[in-house]
C-alpha positions as CSV (number, residue, x, y, z in Angstrom):
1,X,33.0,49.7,10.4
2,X,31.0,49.2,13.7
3,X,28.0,49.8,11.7
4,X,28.8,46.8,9.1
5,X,29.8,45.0,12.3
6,X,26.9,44.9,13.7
7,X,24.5,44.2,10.9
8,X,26.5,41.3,10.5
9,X,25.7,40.3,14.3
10,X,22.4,40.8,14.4
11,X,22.2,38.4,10.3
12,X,23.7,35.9,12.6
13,X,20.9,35.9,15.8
14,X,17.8,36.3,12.6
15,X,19.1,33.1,11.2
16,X,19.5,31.3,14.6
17,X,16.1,32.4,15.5
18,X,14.8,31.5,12.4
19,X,16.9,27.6,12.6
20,X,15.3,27.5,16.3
21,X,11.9,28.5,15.2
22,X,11.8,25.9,12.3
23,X,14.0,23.4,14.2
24,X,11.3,23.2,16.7
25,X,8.5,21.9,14.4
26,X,10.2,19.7,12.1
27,X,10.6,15.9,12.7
28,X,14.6,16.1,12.4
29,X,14.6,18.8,15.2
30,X,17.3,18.1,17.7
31,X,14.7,18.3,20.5
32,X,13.2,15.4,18.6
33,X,14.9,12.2,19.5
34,X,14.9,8.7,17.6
35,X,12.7,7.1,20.2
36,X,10.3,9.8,20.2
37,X,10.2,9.4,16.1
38,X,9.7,5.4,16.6
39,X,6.9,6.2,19.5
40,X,5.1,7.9,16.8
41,X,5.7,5.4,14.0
42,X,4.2,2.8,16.5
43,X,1.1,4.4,17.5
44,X,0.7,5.9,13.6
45,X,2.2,4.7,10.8
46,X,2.1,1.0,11.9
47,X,-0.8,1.3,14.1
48,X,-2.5,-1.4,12.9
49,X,0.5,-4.0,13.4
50,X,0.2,-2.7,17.6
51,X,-3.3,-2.5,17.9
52,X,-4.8,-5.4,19.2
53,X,-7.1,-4.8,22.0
54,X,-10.3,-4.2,20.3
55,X,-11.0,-7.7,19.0
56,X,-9.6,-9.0,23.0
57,X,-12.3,-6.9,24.2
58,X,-15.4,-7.1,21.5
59,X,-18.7,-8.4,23.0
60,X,-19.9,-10.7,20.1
61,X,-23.2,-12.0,20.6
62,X,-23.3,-14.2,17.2
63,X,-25.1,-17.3,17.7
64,X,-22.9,-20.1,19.8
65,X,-20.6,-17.8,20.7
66,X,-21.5,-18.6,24.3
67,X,-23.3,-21.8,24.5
68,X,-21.8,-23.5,27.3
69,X,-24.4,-26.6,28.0
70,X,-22.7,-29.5,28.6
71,X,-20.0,-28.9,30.6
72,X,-19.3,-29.2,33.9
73,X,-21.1,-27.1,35.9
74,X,-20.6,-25.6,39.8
75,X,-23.5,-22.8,40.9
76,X,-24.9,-22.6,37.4
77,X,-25.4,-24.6,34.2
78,X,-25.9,-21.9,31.4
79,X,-24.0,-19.1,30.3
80,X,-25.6,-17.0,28.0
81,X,-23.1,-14.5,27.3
82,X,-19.7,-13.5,28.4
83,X,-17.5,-10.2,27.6
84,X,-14.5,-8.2,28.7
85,X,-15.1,-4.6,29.2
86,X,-11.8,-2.7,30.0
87,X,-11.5,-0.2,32.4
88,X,-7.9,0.9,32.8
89,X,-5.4,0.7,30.1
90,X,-1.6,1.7,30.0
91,X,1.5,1.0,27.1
92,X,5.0,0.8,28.2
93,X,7.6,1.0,25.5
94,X,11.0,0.8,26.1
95,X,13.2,1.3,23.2
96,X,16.8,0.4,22.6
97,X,19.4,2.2,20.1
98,X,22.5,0.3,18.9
99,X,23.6,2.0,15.8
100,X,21.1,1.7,12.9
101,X,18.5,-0.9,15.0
102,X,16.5,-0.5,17.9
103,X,15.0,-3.3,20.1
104,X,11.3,-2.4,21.3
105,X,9.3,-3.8,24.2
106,X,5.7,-3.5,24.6
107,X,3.6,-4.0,27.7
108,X,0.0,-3.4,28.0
109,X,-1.9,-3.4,31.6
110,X,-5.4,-4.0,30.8
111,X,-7.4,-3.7,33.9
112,X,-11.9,-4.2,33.6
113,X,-14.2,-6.5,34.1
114,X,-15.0,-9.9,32.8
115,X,-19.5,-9.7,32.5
116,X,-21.3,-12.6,32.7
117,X,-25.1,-13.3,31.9
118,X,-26.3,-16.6,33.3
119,X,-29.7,-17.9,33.6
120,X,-30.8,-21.0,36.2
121,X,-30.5,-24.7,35.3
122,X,-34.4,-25.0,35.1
123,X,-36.2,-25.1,32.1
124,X,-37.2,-22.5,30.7
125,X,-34.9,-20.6,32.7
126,X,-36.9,-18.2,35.4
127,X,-34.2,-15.6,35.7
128,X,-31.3,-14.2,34.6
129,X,-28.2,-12.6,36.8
130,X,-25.6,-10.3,35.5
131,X,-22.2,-11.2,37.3
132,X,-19.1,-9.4,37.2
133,X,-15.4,-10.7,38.4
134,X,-13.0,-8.0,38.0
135,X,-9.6,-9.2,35.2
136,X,-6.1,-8.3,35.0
137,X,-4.4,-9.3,32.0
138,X,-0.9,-8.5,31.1
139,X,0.1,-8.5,27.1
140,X,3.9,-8.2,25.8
141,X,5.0,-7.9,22.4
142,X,8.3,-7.8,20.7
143,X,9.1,-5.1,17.8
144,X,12.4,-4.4,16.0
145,X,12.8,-0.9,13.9
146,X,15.8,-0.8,11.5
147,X,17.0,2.8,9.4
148,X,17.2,2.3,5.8
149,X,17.9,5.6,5.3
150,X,19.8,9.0,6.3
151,X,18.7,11.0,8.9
152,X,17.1,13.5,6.4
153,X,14.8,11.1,5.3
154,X,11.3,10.5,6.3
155,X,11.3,9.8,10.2
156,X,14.8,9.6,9.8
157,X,14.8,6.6,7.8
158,X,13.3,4.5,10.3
159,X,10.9,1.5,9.7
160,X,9.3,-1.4,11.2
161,X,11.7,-4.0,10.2
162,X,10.4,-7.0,12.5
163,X,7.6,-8.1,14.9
164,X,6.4,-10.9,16.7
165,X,2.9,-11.7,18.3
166,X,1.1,-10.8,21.6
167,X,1.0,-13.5,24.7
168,X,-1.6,-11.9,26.9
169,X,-2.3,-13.5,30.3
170,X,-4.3,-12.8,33.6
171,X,-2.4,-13.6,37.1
172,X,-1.0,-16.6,38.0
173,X,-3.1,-18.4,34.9
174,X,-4.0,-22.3,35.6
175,X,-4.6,-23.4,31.9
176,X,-2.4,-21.9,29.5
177,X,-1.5,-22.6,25.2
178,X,1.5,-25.1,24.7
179,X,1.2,-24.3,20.7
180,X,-0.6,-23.1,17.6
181,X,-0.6,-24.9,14.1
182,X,-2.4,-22.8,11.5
183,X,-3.1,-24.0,8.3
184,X,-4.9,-21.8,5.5
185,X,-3.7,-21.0,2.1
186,X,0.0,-22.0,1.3
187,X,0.6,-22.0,5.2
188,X,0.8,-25.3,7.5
189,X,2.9,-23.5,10.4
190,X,3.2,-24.3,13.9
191,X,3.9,-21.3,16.3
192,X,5.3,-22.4,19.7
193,X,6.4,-18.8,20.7
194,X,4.2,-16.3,19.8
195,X,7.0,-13.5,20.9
196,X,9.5,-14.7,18.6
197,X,10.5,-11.9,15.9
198,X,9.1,-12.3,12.0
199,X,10.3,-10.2,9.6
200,X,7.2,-7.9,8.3
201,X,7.8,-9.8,4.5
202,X,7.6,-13.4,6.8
203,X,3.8,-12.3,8.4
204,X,1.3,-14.7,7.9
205,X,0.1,-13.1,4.2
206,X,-3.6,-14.9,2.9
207,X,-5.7,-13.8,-0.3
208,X,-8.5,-12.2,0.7
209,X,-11.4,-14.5,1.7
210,X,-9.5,-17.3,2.7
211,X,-10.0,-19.9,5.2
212,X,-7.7,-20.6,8.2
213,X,-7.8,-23.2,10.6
214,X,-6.5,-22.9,14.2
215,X,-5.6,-25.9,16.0
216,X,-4.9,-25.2,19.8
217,X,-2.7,-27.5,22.1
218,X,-3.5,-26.4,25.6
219,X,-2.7,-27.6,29.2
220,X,-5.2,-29.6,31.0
221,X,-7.5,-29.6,27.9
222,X,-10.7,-30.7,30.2
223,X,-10.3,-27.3,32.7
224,X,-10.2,-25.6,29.5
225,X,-12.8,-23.8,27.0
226,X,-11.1,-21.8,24.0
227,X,-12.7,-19.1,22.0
228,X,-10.8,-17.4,18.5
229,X,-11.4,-14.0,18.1
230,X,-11.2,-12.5,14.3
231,X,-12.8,-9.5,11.9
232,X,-15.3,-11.3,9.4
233,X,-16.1,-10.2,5.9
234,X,-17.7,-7.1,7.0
235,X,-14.7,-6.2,9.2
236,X,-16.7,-6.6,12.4
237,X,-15.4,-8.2,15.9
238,X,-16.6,-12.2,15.4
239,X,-15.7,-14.7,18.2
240,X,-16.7,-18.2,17.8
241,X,-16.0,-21.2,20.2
242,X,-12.9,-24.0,19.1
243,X,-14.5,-27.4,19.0
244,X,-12.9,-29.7,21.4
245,X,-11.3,-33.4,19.9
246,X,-11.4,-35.2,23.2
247,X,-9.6,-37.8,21.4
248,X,-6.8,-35.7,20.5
249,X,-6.8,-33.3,23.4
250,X,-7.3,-30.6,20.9
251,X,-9.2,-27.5,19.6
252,X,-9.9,-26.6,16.6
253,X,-11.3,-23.6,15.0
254,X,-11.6,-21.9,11.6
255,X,-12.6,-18.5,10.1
256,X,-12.4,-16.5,6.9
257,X,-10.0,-13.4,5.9
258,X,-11.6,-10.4,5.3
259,X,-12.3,-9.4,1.8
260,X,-10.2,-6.0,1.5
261,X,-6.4,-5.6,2.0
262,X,-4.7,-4.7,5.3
263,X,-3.1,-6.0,8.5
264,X,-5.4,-7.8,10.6
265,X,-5.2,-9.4,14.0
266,X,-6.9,-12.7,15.2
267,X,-6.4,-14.4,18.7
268,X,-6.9,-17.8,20.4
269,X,-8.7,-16.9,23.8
270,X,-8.3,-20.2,26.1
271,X,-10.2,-19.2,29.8
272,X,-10.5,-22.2,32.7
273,X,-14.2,-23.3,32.6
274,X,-14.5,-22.3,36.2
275,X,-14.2,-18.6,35.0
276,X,-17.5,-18.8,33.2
277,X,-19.4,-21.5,34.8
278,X,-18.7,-20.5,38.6
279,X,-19.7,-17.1,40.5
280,X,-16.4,-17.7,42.9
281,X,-13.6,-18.5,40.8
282,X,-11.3,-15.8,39.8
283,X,-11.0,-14.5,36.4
284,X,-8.4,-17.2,34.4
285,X,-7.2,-16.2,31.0
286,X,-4.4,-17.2,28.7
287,X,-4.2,-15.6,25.3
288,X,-1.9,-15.5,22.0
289,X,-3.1,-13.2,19.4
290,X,-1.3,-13.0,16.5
291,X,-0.9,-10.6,13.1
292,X,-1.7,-10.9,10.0
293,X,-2.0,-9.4,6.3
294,X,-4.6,-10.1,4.0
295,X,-3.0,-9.3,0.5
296,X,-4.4,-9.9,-3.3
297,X,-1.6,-11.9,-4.2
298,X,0.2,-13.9,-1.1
């Protein structure tokens, strides 16, 4: 009897060793908790809805990109180029549970340095300086996660269910965007709060190849010089300069959806002239960059 006893004791610790062993590498794991599943889902699955920072910091040199002559000018008249190169960059995401939804939060730090190459006002130019102003930007972006399934299911049923844009901004900006219409394909929308929530079915959704126009409304439209930052056809970084409609206070801008499928981001970059055209004023950035699918049939 003490024999069968104990056969049946030590069945019992196998299969709780084996449940702990297995328990420990599976996503339903109790040591595995909802957030940590919707942490992963963020920086994963849905990556490309977060991911933003690579066309805020791309270094396009395309033709016109920079060409500055004609504004007003303080220690120099000509920038040749401009770029952000980050140095530092941290994510905080704070997630809140209420039964089947959770409420997300992201904050990105960004911490580098905003280059500038400028040449002389003589011409030809006789010599080029590389300047440097260190940046601080500060982006936030809203998510919502919903679970459409149980808890045995994939990630335990969880999916994105909502998202809104990023408004990125350096400290204490001077100049910053009042609004956005965009117009391209069956779209003529207006976007005066880039961190309000859209459903992922209510994204911006354009057939491949197709032309969208960005009109910017900005504060103190004179102080300001506005750049759009996008992936062209080949799916490289491409940032051109809005064109400013002094008679309307606006800018406008335009590029083209990349030819394959996927979820895309493209941003309005408005900086205070002073940022690029002085050596003394302090970096001055206001930014809204917002998501987008290209799909074959919108």
């Amino acid at each position: 009897m003490k024999q069968k006893l104990f056969g049946i004791q030590m069945a019992i610790l196998i299969g709780a060793g084996i449940l702990a062993l297995t328990g420990c590498t599976k996503e339903g794991a109790i040591t595995v908790s909802d957030e940590d599943i919707i942490q992963t889902l963020i920086q994963e699955d849905f990556a490309p809805w977060f991911e933003f920072t690579e066309i805020y910091q791309g270094d396009s040199t395309d033709e016109g990109s920079y060409q500055l002559q004609g504004m007003p000018s303080d220690t120099f008249a000509y920038v040749i180029a401009w770029w952000r190169r980050i140095t530092d960059l941290s994510r905080t995401v704070e997630i809140t549970i209420h039964n089947d939804t959770a409420n997300v939060t992201l904050t990105r730090e960004i911490t580098g340095v905003l280059n500038l190459i400028v040449t002389n006002d003589t011409f030809p130019p006789d010599s080029v300086i590389h300047l440097t102003k260190p940046l601080h930007d500060t982006g936030t972006r809203y998510a919502r996660f919903v679970r459409t399934g149980p808890p045995s299911a994939p990630h335990r049923g969880w999916t994105l269910d909502a998202i809104s844009d990023v408004e990125i901004h350096s400290d204490n900006p001077t100049i910053v965007i009042d609004s956005l219409r965009i117009q391209g394909g069956t779209y003529d929308t207006v976007v005066t709060n880039p961190l309000s929530l859209r459903s992922r079915e209510d994204v911006f959704a354009f057939a491949p190849g197709t032309p969208v126009t960005v009109t910017a409304y900005v504060s103190n439209p004179p102080e300001a010089v506005v750049y759009l930052h996008y992936n062209n056809a080949m799916h490289m970084h491409h940032r051109s300069r809005f064109t400013y409609l002094p008679e309307e206070g606006v800018f406008v801008g335009t590029w083209t959806t990349p030819a394959l499928p996927g979820v895309y981001h493209a941003g309005v970059d408005v900086l205070r002239i002073a940022t690029l055209n002085t050596d003394d004023y302090p970096y001055d950035s206001n930014g809204w960059f917002f998501v987008y699918r290209v799909v074959a049939t919108p």
